[in-house]
N, C-alpha and C positions, 0 to 999 in steps of 0.2 A: 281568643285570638291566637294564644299561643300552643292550642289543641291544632291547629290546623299548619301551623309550621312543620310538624313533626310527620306526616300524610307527604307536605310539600317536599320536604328535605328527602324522604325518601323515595318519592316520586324520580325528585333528579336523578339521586342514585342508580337505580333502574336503569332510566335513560342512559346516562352518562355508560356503565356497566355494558350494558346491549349494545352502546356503538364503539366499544372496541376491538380490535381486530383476536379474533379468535384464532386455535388451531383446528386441521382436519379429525372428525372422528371417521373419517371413512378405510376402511379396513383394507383396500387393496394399496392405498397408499402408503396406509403406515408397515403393511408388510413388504411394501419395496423400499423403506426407509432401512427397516431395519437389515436388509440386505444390501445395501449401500456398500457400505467397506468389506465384507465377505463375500460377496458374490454379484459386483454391478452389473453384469450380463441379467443374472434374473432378475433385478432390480427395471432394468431397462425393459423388460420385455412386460413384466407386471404391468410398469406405468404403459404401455404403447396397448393394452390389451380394454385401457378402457376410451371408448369410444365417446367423441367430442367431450375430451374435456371440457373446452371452453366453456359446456351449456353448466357447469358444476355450479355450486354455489363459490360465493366468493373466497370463502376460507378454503374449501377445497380445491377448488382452481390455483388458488395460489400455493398453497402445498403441491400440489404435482407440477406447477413451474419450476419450484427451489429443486425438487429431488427428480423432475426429468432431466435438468441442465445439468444437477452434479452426476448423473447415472451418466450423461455424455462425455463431461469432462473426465471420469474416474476412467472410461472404455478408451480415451483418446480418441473420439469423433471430431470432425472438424466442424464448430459451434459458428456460425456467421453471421448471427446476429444476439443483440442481447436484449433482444426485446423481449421475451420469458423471465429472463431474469429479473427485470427492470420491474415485472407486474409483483415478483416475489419482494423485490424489494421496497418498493412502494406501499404495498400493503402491509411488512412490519416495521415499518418505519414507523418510530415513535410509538411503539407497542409494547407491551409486557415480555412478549417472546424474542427474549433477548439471543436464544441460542438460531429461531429459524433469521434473525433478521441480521445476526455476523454473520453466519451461513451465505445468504445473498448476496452480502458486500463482498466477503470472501470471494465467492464464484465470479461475482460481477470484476472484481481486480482480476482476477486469472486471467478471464479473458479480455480484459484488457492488456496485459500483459500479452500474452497472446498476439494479441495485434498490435503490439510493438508501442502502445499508448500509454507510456511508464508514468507518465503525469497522473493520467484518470485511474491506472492503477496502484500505484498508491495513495492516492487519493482513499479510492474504495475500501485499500487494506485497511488504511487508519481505521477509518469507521469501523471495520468488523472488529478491528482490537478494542477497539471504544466499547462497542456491545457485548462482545466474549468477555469483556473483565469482570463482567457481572457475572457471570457461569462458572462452571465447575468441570467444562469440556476442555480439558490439555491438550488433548490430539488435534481438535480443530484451532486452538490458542497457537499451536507451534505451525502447524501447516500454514496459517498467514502469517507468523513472524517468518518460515521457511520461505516464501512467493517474495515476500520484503527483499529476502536478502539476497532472492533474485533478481529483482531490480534494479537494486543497487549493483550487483554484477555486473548485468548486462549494458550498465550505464557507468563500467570500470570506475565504481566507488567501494575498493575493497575492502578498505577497514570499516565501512557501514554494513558492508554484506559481512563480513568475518562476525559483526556485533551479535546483527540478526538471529543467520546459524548458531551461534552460541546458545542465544535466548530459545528459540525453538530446540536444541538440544534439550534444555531444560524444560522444556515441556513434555517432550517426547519420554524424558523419562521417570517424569511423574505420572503420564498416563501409562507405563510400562510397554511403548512401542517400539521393540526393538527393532523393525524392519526401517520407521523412520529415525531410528537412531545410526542403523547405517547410513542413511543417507546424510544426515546430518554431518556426520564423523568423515564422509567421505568430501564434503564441499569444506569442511573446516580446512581438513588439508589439504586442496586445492591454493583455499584462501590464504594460507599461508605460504605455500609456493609464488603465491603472486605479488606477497608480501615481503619477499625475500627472509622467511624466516629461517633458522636453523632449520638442515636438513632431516635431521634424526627426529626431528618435531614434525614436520613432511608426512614422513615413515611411518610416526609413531599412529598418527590420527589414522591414516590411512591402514595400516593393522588392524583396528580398533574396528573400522569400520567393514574391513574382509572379516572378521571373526564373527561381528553380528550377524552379517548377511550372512552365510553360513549356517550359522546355528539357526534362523529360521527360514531358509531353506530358499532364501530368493536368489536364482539363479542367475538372472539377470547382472543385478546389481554386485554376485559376486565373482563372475567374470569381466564384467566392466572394471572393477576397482583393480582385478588381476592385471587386466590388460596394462591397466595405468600404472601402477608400480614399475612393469616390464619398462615403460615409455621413461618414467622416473630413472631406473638402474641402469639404458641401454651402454652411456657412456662411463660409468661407474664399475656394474659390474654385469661384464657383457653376459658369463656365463649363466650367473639367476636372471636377470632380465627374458634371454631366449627362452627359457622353460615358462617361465609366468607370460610371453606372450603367445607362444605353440599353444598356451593351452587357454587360455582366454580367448584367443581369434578365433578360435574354432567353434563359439558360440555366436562369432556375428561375422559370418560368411560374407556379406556384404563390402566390410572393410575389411578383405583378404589387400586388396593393393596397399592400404595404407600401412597395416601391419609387417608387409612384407619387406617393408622396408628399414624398420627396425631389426627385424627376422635378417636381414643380410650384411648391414652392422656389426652387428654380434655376433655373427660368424665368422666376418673379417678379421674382427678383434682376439678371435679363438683360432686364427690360422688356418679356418676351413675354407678355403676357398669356393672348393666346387658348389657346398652346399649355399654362400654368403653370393654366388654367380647366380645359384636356381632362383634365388629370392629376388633378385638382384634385378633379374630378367621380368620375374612380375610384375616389380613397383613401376619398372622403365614401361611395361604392358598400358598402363594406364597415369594419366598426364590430368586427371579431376582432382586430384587430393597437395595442393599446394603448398601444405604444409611439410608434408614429406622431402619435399626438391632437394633441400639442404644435403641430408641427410642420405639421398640418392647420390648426388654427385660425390660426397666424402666419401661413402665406401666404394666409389669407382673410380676414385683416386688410391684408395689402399688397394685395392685387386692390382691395378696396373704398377702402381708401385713394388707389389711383389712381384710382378714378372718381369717386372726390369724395363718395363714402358714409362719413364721417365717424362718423357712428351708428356701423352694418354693423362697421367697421372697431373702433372701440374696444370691442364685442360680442365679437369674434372674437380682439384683442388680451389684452380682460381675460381670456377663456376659455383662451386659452396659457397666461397665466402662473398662471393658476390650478391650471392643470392638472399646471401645474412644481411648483409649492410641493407638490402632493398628492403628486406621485410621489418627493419630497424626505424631505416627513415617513413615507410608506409604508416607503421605503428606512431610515428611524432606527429606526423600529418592527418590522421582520424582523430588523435586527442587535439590537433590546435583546431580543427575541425569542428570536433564539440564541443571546445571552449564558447568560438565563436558562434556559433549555434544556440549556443545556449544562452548566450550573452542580450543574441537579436529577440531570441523571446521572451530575455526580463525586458527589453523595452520595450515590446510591444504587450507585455500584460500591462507594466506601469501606463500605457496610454489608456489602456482599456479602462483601468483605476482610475487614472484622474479624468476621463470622460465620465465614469459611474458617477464618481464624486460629484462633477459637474451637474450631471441630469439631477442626482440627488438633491445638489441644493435648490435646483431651479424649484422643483416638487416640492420642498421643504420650504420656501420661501410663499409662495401660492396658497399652499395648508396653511404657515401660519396668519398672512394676511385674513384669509378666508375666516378662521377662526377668532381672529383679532375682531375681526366687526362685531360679527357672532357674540362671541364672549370674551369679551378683553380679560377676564382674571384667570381664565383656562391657555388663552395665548401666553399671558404669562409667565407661568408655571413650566409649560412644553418649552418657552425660547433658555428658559435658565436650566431646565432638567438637558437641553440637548445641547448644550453649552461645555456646560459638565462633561455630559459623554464625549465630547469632543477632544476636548481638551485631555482626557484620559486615552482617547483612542491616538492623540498625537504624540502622546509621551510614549505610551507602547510602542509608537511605530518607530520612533529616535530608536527608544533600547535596541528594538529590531535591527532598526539600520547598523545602529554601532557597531550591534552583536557580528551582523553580515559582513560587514566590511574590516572585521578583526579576524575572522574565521577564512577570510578570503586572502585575505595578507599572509595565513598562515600559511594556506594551501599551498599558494604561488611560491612564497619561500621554499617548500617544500620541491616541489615539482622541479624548482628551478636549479636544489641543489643535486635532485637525483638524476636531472636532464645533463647537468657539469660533469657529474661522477661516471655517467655512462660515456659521454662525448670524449671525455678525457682518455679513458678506457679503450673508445675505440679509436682514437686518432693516437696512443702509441702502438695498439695493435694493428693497424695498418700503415705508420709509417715504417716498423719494423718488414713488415711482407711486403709494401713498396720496396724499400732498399732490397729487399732479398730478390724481389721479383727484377729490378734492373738487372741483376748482372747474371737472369737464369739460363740465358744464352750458353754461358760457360759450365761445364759439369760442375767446376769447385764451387761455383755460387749454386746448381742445383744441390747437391750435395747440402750447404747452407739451408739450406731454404728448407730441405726435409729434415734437418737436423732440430732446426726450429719448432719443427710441429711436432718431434718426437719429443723436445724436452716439456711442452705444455702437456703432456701425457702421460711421462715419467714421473716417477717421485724424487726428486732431492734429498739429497744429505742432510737439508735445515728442515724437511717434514721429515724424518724417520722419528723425531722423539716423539713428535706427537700420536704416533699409531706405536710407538713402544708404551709409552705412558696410557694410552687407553685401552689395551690389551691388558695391562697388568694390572689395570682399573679392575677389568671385566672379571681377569680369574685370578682374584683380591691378594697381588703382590708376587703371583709366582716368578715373574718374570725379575723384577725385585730382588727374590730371595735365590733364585739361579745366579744372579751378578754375582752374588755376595758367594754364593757355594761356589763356582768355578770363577776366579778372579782372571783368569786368562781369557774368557771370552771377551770380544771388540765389538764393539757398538756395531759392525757391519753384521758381526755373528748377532747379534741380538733381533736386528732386523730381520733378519731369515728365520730366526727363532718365532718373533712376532707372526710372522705370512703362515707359519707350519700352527702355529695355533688358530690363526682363524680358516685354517683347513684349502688355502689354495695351494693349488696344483706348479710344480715345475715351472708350465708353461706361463701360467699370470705372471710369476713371480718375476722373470726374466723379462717380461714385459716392463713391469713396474720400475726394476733395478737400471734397465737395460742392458744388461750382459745376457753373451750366450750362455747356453747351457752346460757348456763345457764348465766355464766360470763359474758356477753355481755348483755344481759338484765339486770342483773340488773346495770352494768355502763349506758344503757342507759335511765334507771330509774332515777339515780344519776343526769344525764344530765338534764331529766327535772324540776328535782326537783330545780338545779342550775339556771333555766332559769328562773323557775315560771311557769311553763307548769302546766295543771290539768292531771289526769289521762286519761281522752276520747280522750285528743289532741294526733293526730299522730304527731311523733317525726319527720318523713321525709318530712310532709307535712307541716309543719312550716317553717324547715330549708329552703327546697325549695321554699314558698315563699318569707322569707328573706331577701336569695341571689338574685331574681328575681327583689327586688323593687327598 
């Protein structure tokens, strides 16, 4: 009897073995596989070369559904439906091949994501992280924690998306992919601009992420980050900003209007009129890119300002900040939007839930009667075994609840304090430009009212230590150790001193200080006189080499 167990048990095996889902051995698909990430155009055209797939067998049909949908999504085809995918994923569902079957989930979230369906895709993502964590594939492990942290973007959930990026970072650099560790480095810093984090942290990532793309040569990606620095520095520092967006727009001809208009900002800001007018004239050309408006009327308020249109200028001024307040309240009104949005579909899943529930037990009532006649010591067993579950599924859902409604307490605090810190923020800055704006009627209140907007632009007397102290940070104490050598220079000389080290020009400077130029020579007259300088000696060519020795 037990010679014939051994035939039986391996029988099963067999069977059991035979009906699991295999992979393709078919040769034309595995060489568009492996062209997938170096070259999806041949990839694409491989798979499109064999005729009716559909009649394949089932392993191979389904391998050229997973790698024809990722050859479209890799090309950026428009995918409209997912039913190809849905056959890939169905077939390694619950399979050995853990790499084709996160693959599918993977694809299948993108394009949900895609279709704006952020529930089903991440939904899908989970799953393919579920199945990747079995593998040994980084680069597919970070592109779905990447797709995550899109979601979470696009549904303004930033410190989940900042999470994600991070975690795909670290994948990306364990597969050693530097092209998606640019991108990575480039949404970090995004994410933190939206985080309100230090700027130099901004900067830093965003560096990080110009230098990779560069070194592997993706052009794209390192004109877009240029552009974006330029959009980062416009009000900062007009002068690099123009160069990093002259030369970044001119890879995406298409947003010549939208760029244009930072292009005449920065020229305003540098005293170029004619050129900040050519630009000027562009952005005003075309009325599709909304975001720019602002940023339109501000520098057609400085032009007309410098030619002594006063009017013009406070027309174009008030239209900025008009145009700020609207895109302020717009943005409150889309988030209490998807508050409420999101609100009506926890109650409508929760009905969905306790109808399931309902149907459930009716069914579970019926079975156990059913079985009860049947076999009452089997009914048994099943009412006390789903007793149990029950009772564990209701304690989970409490934690849940709790957990939900602690996290949601937090958020709303949260939201609620940065909604006060903004509102506050802007209702002294507009009862300030109310009052100015009553009495613009009169020169002496216009004069106020621009005087106003120069001092938010100026630097103050209470920030000069702070760019003395980080300058002397940078070129460790010179600036320090000049105090202490010429005791006669004054904290104003010191600040001239500081602008001459980080290499701006006259014209910034007197921007920053606000004095004319006149003023400025002769403080840095004063400077050399404090030093011991003669007259011949340039005053920048000293400092720099100084600092240098």
């Amino acid at each position: 009897m037990k010679k014939l167990h051994y035939p039986l048990f391996l029988l099963l095996c067999v069977v059991f073995v035979s009906c699991q889902p295999r992979y393709t051995h078919n040769k034309t698909i595995l060489r568009a596989e492996s062209l997938l990430y170096s070259s999806p155009d041949s990839a694409y055209i491989l798979l499109l070369s064999l005729a009716q797939p559909e009649k394949l067998s089932k392993a191979d049909y389904a391998a050229w559904c997973l790698h024809y949908t990722h050859a479209l999504y890799k090309l950026h085809k428009k995918i409209k439906t997912d039913s190809l995918i849905q056959i890939s994923q169905k077939y390694y569902k619950n399979s050995a091949l853990k790499t084709q079957s996160g693959t599918a989930y993977y694809l299948l979230g993108c394009i949900m994501r895609n279709q704006n369906k952020h529930k089903e895709a991440m939904e899908a993502l989970k799953n393919a992280e579920e199945q990747l964590a079995q593998t040994y594939d980084d680069k597919l492990k970070g592109l779905v924690d990447f797709n995550m942290a899109y979601v979470c973007m696009e549904d303004e959930l930033y410190q989940p998306s900042l999470d994600y990026f991070n975690k795909s970072l670290k994948f990306f650099q364990l597969s050693d992919a530097k092209n998606y560790q640019a991108y990575a480095y480039r949404e970090i810093s995004d994410m933190y601009l939206q985080l309100d984090r230090p700027f130099d942290s901004v900067m830093y990532f965003s560096n990080l992420a110009l230098r990779l793309s560069k070194e592997v040569g993706d052009s794209s990606n390192y004109y877009n980050i240029m552009c974006r620095q330029g959009e980062l520095l416009y009000d900062k520092e007009p002068a690099r900003a123009k160069e990093y967006i002259l030369r970044g727009s001119r890879f995406f001809p298409e947003q010549r209007f939208y760029y244009a208009a930072f292009l005449a900002y920065t020229y305003s800001m540098q005293h170029k009129a004619d050129s900040a007018q050519y630009y000027l004239n562009i952005a005003f050309s075309d009325n599709t890119q909304p975001n720019s408006k602002n940023i339109k009327y501000l520098t057609a308020g400085y032009l007309a300002q410098n030619r002594g249109d006063n009017k013009v200028a406070f027309e174009n001024l008030e239209k900025a900040y008009l145009i700020r307040d609207s895109v302020f309240k717009e943005r409150i009104k889309d988030q209490l939007y998807r508050i409420d949005k999101q609100y009506d579909s926890t109650l409508k899943d929760n009905k969905i839930a306790s109808l399931k529930i309902s149907t459930q037990g009716h069914w579970i009532i019926i079975t156990i009667l059913t079985i009860a006649v049947m076999f009452i010591l089997i009914a048994y067993l099943l009412i006390r075994n789903e007793n149990k579950q029950k009772q564990t599924l209701h304690a989970r859902e409490k934690q849940q609840l709790k957990f939900d409604v602690q996290l949601k307490q937090i958020e709303n605090l949260q939201k609620k304090e940065l909604l006060l810190t903004r509102l506050q923020n802007r209702v002294q800055n507009t009862l300030t430009l109310n009052r100015l704006k009553l009495g613009c009627v009169q020169p002496e209140k216009q004069e106020d009212f621009f005087n106003e907007l120069i001092k938010q632009s100026t630097l103050s007397e209470n920030e000069w230590d702070y760019y003395i102290d980080e300058v002397d940070l940078i070129f460790h104490q010179k600036i320090s150790d000049l105090k202490v050598q010429y005791t006669q220079l004054t904290h104003s000389d010191l600040i001239v001193i500081t602008f001459i080290c980080l290499g701006m020009d006259i014209s910034d400077c007197c921007n920053l200080l606000n004095m004319d130029s006149n003023t400025l020579y002769v403080r840095r007259k004063r400077i050399k006189k404090h030093i011991g300088l003669t007259k011949e000696t340039e005053l920048e060519k000293w400092i720099n080499d100084y600092i240098e020795t």
